[in-house]
Backbone bond lengths (Angstrom), bond angles and torsions (degrees), N, CA, C in turn:
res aa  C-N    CA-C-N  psi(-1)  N-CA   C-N-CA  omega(-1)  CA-C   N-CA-C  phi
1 X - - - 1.467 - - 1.529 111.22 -
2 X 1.566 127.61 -42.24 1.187 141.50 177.62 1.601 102.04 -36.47
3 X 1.397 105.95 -79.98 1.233 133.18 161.85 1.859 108.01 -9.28
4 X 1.055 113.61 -100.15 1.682 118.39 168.84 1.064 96.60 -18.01
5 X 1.456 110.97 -76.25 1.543 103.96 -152.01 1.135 113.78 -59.49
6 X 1.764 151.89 -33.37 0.780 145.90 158.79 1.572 126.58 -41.49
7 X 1.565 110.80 -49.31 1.411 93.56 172.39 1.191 120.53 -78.90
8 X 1.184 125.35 -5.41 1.413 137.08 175.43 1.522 94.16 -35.01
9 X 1.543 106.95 -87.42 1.422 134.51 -169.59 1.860 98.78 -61.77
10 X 1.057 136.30 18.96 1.174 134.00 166.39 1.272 110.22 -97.79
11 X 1.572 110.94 -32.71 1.701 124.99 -169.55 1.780 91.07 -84.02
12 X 1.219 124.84 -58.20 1.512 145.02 157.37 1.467 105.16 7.65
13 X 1.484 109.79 -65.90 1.486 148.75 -149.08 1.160 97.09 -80.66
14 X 1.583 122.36 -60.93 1.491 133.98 -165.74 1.642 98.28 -72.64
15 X 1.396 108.13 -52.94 1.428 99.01 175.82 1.427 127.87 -45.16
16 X 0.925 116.39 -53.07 1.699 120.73 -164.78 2.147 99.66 -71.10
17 X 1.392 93.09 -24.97 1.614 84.26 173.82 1.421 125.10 -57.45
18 X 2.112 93.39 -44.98 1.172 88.39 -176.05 1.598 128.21 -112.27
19 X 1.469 86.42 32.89 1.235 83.93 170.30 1.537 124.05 -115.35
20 X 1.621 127.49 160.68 1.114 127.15 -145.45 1.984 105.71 -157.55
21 X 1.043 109.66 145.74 1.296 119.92 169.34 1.389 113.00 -84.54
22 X 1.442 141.84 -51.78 1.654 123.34 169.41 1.965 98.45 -126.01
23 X 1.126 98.11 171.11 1.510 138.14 -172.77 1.312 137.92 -130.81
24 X 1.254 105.10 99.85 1.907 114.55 -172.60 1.401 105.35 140.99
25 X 1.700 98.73 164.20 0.916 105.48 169.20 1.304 126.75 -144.86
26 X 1.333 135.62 12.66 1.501 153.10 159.97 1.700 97.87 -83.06
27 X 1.696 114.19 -53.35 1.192 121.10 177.36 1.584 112.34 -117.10
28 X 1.421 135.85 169.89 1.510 118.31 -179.87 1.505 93.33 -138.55
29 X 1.479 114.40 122.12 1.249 123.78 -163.98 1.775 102.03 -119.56
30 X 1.964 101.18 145.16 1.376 91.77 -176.67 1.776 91.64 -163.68
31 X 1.079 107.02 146.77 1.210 109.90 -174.23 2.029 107.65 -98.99
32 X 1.342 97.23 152.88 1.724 94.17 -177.82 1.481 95.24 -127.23
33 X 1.277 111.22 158.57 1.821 114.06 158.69 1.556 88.07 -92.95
34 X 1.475 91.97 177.16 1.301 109.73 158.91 1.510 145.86 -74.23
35 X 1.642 101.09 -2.38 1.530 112.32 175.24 1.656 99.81 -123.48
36 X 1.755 103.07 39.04 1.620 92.31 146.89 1.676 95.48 106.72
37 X 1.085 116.34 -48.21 1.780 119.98 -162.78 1.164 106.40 -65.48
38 X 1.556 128.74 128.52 1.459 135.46 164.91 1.794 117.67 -76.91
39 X 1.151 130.58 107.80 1.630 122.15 -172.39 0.942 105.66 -59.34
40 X 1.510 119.92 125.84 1.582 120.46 160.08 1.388 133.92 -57.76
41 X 1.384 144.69 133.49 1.231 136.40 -163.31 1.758 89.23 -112.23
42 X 1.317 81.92 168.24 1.899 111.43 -171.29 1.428 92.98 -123.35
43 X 1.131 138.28 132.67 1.312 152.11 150.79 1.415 117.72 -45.48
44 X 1.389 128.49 105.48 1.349 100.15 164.67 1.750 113.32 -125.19
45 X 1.783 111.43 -18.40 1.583 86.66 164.71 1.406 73.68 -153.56
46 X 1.662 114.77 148.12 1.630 123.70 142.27 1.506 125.08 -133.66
47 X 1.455 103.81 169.22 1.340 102.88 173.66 1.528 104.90 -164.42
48 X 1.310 122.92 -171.15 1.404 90.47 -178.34 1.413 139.73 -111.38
49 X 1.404 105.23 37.15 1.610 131.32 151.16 1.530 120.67 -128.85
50 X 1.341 117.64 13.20 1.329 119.20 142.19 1.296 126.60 -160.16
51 X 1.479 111.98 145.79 1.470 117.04 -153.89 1.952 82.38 -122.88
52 X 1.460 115.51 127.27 1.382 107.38 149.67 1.612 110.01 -136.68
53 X 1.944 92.05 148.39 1.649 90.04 -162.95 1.510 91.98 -125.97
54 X 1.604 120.57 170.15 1.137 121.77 153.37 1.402 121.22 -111.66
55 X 1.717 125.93 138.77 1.684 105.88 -173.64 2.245 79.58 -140.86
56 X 1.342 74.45 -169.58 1.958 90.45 -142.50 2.076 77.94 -109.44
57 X 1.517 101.26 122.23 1.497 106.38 169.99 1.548 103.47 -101.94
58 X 1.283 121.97 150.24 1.231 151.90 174.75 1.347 120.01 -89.45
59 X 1.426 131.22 112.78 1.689 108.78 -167.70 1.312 98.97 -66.75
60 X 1.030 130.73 157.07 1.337 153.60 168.34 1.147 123.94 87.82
61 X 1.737 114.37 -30.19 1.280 117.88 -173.97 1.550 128.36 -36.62
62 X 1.345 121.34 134.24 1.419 100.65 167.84 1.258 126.78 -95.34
63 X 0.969 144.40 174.53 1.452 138.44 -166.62 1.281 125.11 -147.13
64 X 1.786 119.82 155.30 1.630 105.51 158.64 1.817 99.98 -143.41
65 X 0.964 90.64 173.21 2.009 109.59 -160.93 1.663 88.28 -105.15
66 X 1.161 108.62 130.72 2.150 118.09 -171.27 1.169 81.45 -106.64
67 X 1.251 121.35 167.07 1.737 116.80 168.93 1.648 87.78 -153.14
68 X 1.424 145.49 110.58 1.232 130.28 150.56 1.337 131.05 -84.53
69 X 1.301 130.31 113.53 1.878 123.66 166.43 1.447 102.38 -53.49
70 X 1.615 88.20 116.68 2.089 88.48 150.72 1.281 114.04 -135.44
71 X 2.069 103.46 50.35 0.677 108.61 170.26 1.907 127.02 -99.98
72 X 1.006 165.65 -151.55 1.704 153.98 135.17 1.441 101.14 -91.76
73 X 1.318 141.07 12.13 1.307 121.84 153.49 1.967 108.10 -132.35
74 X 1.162 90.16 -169.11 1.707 100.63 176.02 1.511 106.43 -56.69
75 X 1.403 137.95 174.28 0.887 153.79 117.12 1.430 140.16 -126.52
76 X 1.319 140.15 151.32 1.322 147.30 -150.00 2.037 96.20 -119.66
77 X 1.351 114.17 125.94 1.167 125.07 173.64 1.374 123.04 -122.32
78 X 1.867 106.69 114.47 1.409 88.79 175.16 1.640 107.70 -101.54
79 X 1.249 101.27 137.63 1.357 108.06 -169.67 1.497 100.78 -111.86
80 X 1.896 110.62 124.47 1.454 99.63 167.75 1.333 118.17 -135.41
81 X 1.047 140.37 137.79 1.743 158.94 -167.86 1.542 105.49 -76.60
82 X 0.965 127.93 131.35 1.866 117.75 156.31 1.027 97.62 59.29
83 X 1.483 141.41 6.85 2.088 121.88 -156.37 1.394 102.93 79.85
84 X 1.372 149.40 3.48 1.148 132.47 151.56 1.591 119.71 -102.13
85 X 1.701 101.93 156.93 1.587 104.14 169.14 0.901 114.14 -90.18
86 X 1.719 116.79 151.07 1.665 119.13 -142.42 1.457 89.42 -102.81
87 X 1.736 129.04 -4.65 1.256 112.49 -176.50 1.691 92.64 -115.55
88 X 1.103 141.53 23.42 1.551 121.43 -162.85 1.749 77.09 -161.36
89 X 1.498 143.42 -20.35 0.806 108.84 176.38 2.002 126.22 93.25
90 X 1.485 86.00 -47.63 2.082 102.16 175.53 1.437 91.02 -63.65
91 X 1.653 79.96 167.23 1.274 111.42 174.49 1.816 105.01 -74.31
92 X 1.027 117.35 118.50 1.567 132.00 -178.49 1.606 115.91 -80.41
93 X 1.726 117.17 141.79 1.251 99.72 158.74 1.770 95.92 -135.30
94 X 0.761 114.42 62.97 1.448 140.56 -167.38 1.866 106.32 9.43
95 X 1.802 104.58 76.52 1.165 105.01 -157.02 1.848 87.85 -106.33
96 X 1.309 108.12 -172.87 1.640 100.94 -170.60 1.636 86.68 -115.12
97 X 1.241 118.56 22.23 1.628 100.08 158.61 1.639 115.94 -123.57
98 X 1.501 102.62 31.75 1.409 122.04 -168.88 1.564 79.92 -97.25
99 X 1.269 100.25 163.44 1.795 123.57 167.19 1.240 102.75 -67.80
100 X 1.506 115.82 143.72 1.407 117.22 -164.02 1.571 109.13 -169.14
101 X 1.439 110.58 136.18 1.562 119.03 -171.53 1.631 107.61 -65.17
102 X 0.970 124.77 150.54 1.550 131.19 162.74 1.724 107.83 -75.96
103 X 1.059 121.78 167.13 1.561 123.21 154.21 1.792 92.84 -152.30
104 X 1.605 134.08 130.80 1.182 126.78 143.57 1.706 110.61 -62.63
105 X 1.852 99.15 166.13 1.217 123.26 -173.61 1.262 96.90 -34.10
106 X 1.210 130.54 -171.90 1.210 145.17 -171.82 1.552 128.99 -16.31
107 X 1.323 94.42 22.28 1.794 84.50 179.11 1.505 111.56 -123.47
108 X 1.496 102.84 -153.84 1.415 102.28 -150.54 1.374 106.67 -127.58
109 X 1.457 122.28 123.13 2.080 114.71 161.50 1.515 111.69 -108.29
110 X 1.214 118.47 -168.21 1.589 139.65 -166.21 1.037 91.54 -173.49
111 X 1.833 100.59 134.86 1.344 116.89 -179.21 1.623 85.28 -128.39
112 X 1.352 117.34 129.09 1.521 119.27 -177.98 1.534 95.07 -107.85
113 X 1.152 135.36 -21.43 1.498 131.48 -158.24 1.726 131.36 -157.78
114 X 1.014 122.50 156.77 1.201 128.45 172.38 2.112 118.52 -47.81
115 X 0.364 144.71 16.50 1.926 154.89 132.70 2.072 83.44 74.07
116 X 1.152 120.93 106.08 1.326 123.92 -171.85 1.586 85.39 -131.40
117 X 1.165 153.23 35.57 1.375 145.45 -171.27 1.591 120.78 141.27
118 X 1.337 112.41 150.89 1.561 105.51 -169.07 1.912 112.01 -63.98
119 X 0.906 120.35 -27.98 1.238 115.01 145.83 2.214 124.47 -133.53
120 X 1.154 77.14 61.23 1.565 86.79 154.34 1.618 136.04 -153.60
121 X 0.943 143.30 125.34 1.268 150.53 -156.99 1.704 120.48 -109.59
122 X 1.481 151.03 154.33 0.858 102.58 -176.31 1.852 68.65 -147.84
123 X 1.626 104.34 132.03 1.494 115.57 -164.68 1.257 111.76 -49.76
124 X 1.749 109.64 157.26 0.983 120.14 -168.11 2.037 101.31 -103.65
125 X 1.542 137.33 117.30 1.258 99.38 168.32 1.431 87.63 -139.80
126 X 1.337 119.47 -171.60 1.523 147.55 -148.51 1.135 92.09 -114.47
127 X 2.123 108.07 116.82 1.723 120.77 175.33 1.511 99.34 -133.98
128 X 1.213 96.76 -159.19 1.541 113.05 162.60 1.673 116.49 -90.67
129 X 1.491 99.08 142.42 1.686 92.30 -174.40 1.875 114.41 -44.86
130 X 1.098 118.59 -50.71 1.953 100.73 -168.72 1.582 85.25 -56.93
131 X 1.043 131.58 -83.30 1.305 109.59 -176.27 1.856 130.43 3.44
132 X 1.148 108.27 -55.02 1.692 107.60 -158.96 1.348 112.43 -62.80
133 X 0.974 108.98 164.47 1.446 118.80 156.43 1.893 117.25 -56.41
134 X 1.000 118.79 -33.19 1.374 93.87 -175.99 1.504 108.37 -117.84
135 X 1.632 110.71 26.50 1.514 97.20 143.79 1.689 113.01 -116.14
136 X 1.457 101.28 17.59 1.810 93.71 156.36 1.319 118.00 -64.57
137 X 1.387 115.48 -9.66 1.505 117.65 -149.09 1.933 91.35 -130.81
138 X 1.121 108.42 0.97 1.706 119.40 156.98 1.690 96.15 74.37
139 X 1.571 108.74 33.04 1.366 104.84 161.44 1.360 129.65 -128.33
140 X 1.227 105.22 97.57 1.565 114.70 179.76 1.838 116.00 -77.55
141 X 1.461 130.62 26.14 1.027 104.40 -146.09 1.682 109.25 -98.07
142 X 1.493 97.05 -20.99 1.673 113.62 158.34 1.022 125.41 -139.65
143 X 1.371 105.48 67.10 1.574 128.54 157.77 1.373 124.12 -47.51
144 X 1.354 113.73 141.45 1.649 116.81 178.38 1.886 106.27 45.39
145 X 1.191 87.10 40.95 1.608 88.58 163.69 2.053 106.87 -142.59
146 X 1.668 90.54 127.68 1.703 92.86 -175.24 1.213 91.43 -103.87
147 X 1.331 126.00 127.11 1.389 133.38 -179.67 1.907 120.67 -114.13
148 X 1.340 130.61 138.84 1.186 104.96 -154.66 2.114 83.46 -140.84
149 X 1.121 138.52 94.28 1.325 130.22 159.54 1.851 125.14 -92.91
150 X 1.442 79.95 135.04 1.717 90.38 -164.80 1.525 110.64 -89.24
151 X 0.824 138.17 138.40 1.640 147.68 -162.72 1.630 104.51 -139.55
152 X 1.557 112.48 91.05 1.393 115.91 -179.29 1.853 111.53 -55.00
153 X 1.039 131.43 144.12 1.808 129.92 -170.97 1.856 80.77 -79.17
154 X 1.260 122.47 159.98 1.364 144.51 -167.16 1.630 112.21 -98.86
155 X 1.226 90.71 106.89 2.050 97.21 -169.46 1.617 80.03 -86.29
156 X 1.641 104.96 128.99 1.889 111.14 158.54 1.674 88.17 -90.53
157 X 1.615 113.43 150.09 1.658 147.56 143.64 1.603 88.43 64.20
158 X 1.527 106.54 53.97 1.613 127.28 167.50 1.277 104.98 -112.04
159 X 1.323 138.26 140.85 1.717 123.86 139.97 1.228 111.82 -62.98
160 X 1.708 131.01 137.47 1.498 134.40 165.93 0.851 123.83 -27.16
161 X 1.112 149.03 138.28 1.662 143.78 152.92 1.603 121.08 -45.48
162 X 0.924 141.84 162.84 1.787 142.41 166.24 0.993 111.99 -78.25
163 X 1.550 165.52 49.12 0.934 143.63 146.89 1.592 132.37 23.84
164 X 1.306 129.49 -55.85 1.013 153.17 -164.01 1.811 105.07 -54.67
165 X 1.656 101.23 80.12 1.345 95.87 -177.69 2.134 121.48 -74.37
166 X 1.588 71.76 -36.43 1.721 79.79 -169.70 1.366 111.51 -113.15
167 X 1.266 116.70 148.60 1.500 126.98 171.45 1.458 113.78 -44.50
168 X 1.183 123.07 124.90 1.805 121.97 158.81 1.353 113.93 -15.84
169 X 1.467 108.24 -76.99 1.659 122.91 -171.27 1.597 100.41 -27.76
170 X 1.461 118.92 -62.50 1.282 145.22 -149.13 1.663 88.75 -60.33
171 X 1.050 127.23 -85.13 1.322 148.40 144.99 1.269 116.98 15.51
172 X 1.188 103.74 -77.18 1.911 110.47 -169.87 1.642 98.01 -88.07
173 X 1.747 121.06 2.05 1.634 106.03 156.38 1.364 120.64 -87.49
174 X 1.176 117.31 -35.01 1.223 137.88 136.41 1.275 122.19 5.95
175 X 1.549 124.29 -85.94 1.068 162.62 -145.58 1.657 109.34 -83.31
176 X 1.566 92.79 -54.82 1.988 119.01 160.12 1.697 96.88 -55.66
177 X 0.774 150.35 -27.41 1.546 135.76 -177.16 0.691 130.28 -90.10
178 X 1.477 119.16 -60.24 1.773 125.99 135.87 1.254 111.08 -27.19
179 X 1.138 144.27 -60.85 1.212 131.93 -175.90 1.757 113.37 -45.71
180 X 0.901 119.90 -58.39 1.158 148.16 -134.64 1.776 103.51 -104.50
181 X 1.390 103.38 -8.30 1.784 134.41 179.27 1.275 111.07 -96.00
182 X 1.423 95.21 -78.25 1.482 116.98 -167.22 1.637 125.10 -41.14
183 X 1.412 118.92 -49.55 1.557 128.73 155.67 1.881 121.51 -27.12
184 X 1.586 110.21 -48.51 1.122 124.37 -177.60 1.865 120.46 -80.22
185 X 1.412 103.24 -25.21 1.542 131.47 172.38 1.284 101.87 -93.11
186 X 0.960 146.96 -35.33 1.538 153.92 -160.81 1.409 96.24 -62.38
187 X 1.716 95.50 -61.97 1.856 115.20 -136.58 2.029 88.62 -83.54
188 X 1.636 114.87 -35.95 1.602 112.02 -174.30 1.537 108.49 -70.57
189 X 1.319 121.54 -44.51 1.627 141.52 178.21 1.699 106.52 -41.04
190 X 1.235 118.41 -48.99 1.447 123.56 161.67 1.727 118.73 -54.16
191 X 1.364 118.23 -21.10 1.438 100.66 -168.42 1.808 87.06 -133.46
192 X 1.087 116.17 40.52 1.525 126.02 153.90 1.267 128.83 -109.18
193 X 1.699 128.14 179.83 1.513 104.53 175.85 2.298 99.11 -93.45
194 X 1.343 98.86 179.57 1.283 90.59 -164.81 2.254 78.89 -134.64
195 X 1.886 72.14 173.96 1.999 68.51 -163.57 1.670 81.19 -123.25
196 X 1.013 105.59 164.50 1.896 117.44 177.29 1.755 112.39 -151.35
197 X 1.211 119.89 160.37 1.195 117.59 166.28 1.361 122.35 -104.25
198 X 1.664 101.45 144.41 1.628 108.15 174.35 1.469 116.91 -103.12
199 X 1.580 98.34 179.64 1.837 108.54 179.00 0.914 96.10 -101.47
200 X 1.808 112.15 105.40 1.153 139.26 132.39 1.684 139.98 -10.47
201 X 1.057 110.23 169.53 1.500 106.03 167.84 1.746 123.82 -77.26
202 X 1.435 123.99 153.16 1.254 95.94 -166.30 1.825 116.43 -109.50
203 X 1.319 105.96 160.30 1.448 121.84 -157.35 1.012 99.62 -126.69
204 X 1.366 120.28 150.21 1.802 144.04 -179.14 1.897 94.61 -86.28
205 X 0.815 110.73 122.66 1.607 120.58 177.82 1.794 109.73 -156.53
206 X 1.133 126.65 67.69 1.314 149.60 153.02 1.765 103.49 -4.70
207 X 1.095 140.54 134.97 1.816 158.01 143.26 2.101 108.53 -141.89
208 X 1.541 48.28 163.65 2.132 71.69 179.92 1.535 105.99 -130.73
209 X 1.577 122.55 169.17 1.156 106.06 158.27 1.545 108.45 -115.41
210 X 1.817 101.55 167.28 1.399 95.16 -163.96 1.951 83.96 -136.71
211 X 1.107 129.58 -172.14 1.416 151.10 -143.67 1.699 78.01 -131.57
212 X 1.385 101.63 138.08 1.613 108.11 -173.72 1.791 95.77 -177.31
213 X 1.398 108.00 119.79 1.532 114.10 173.12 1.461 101.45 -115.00
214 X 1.248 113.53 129.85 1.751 125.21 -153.84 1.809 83.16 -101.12
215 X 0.970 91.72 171.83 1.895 97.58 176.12 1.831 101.75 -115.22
216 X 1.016 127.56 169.80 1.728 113.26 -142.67 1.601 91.23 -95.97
217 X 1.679 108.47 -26.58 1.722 79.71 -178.98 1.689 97.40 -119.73
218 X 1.938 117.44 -175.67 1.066 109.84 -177.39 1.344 110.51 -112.52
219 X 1.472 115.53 145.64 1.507 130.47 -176.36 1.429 96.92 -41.77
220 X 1.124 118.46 -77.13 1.267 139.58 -167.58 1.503 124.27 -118.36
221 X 1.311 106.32 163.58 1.689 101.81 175.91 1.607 93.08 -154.27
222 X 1.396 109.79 127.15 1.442 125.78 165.09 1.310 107.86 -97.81
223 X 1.405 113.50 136.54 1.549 124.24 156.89 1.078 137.32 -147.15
224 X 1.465 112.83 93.73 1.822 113.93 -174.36 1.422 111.72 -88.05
225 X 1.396 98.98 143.79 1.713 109.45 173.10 1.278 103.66 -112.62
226 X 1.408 112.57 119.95 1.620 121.31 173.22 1.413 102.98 -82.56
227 X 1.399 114.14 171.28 1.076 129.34 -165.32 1.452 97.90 -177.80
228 X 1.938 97.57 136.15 1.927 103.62 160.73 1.635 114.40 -48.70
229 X 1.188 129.09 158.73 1.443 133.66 166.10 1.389 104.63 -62.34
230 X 0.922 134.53 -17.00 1.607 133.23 -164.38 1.798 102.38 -96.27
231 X 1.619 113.24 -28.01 1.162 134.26 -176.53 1.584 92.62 -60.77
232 X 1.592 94.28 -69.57 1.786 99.32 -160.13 1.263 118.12 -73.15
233 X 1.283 117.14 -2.96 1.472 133.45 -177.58 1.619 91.37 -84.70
234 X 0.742 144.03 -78.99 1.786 146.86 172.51 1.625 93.28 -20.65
235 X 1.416 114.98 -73.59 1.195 120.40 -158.98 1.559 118.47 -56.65
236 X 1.809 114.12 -25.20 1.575 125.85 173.63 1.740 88.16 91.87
237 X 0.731 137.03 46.93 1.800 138.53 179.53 1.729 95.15 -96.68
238 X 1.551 101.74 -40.65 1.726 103.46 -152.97 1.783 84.02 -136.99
239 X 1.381 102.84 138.21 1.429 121.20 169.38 1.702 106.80 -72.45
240 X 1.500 89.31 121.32 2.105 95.36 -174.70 1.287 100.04 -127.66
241 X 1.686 126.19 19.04 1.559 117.94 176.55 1.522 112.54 -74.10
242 X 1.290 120.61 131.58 1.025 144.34 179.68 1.862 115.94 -52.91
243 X 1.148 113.30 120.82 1.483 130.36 -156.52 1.494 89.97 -79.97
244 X 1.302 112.08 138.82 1.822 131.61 177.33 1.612 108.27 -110.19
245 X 1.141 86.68 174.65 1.616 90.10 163.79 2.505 106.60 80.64
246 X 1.636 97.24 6.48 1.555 80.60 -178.20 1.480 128.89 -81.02
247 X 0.989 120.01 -167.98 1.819 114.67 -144.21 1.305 106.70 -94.31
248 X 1.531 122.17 5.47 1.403 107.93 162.53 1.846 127.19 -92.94
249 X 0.744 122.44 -154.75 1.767 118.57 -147.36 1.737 89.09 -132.59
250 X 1.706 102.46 89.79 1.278 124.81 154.89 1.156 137.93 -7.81
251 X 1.187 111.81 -48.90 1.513 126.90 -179.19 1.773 101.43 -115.18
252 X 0.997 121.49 -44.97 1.639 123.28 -177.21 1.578 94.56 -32.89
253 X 1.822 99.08 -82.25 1.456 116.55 -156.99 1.473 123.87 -79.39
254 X 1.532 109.05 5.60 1.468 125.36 161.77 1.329 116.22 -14.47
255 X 1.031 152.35 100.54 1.530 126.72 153.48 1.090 144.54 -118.81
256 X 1.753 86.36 54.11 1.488 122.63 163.24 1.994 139.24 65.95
257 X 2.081 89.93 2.81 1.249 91.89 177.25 1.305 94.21 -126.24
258 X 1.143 115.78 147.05 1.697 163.57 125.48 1.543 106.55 29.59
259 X 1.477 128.96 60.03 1.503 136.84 170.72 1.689 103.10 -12.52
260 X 1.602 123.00 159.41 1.050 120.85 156.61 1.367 100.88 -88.74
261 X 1.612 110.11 170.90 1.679 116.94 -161.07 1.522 93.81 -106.88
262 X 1.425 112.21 140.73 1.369 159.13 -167.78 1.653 100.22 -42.51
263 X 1.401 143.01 112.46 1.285 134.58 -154.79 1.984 92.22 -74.76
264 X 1.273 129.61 -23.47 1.328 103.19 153.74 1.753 122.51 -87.89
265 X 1.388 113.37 139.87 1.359 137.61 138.51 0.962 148.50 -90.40
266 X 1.442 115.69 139.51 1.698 116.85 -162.96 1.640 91.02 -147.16
């Protein structure tokens, strides 16, 4: 028992390090439900033009995508759902001549929905794949992945900006983990269930268009893959060992058969 319980709180430990409410750093991305809660993300590789995380979907929940600039000029976001773009609908490869949200310098948008009209949207929330939106359209090919690429607007008779958010070191440890992860998550993720989003109910959400020259490649690219808790619990993403120690009387209320075993193993 010692044993368990110890690594229990070892997984405990690792978790809370790496886990996080938003992601990025040209832009800082974070997902909300609708009654307020920010999803926590799981780390699984960064560097500093791509950040990918894993966070835990809720059936039903509805949702919206925060996007903050912390950048000093505009930026252009293509944001895509499942492999689709959330304003055009196509199949996306998050290119900078895809349709794409604005954000000014330092501020902030929310995209709650699929963009069905110049101001209408129609919510985005967390189902089962036939459910989603982008296997009405018979494409499963990046499912349960919210993808967000940043496209700085094009300063003429500027020097570039630095990019260079994170240290090397940081980076190439990084990089060793994922590596060294991903093979074992890869191969279980295929023979689990997977979660996707559908078209929602629809909402009044107002845009305009504006004149925007994207710069040819993107600063950054975020990409979280949601997943049921039961998903990432298989996968070891999220600590699911079973809590000891509750308030009834061990030996009293025994009744003498054979617990099922603890969804972690060691």
């Amino acid at each position: 028992m010692k044993t368990l319980l110890s690594a229990c709180v070892v997984l405990l430990m690792w978790a809370s390090i790496a886990m996080a409410a938003t992601i990025g750093d040209a832009v800082e991305v974070s997902i909300m439900t609708d009654d307020g809660r920010a999803i926590p993300f799981y780390t699984s590789k960064v560097r500093h033009d791509l950040k990918k995380v894993y966070a835990e979907a809720v059936k039903g929940d509805h949702y919206r995508i925060v996007i903050r600039n912390k950048m000093n000029r505009r930026v252009g976001v293509v944001v895509a759902v499942d492999g689709r773009n959330i304003i055009s609908g196509q199949k996306s490869w998050l290119k900078n001549k895809e349709r794409m949200y604005i954000i000014d310098a330092f501020s902030t948008n929310e995209y709650s929905g699929w963009r069905t009209g110049q101001d209408i949207v129609n919510r985005f929330y967390f189902t089962d794949v036939p459910d989603s939106y982008a296997a009405a359209f018979g494409d499963k090919s990046a499912m349960g992945v919210i993808a967000v690429a940043v496209y700085p607007e094009v300063e003429h008779c500027r020097l570039p900006m630095n990019y260079q958010y994170l240290n090397k070191a940081q980076s190439k440890r990084e990089e060793a983990k994922d590596k060294a992860a991903a093979p074992s998550a890869r191969k279980e993720t295929q023979s689990l269930e997977s979660a996707g989003t559908g078209f929602g109910r629809e909402e009044y959400s107002p845009s305009y268009r504006v004149e925007f020259d994207p710069e040819k490649k993107a600063v950054e690219t975020v990409l979280i893959k949601y997943e049921w808790r039961e998903t990432l619990c298989k996968m070891n993403i999220i600590n699911c060992c079973k809590r000891y120690g509750q308030s009834h009387n061990r030996l009293w209320e025994n009744e003498g058969y054979a617990p099922p075993p603890p969804p972690c193993r060691y």
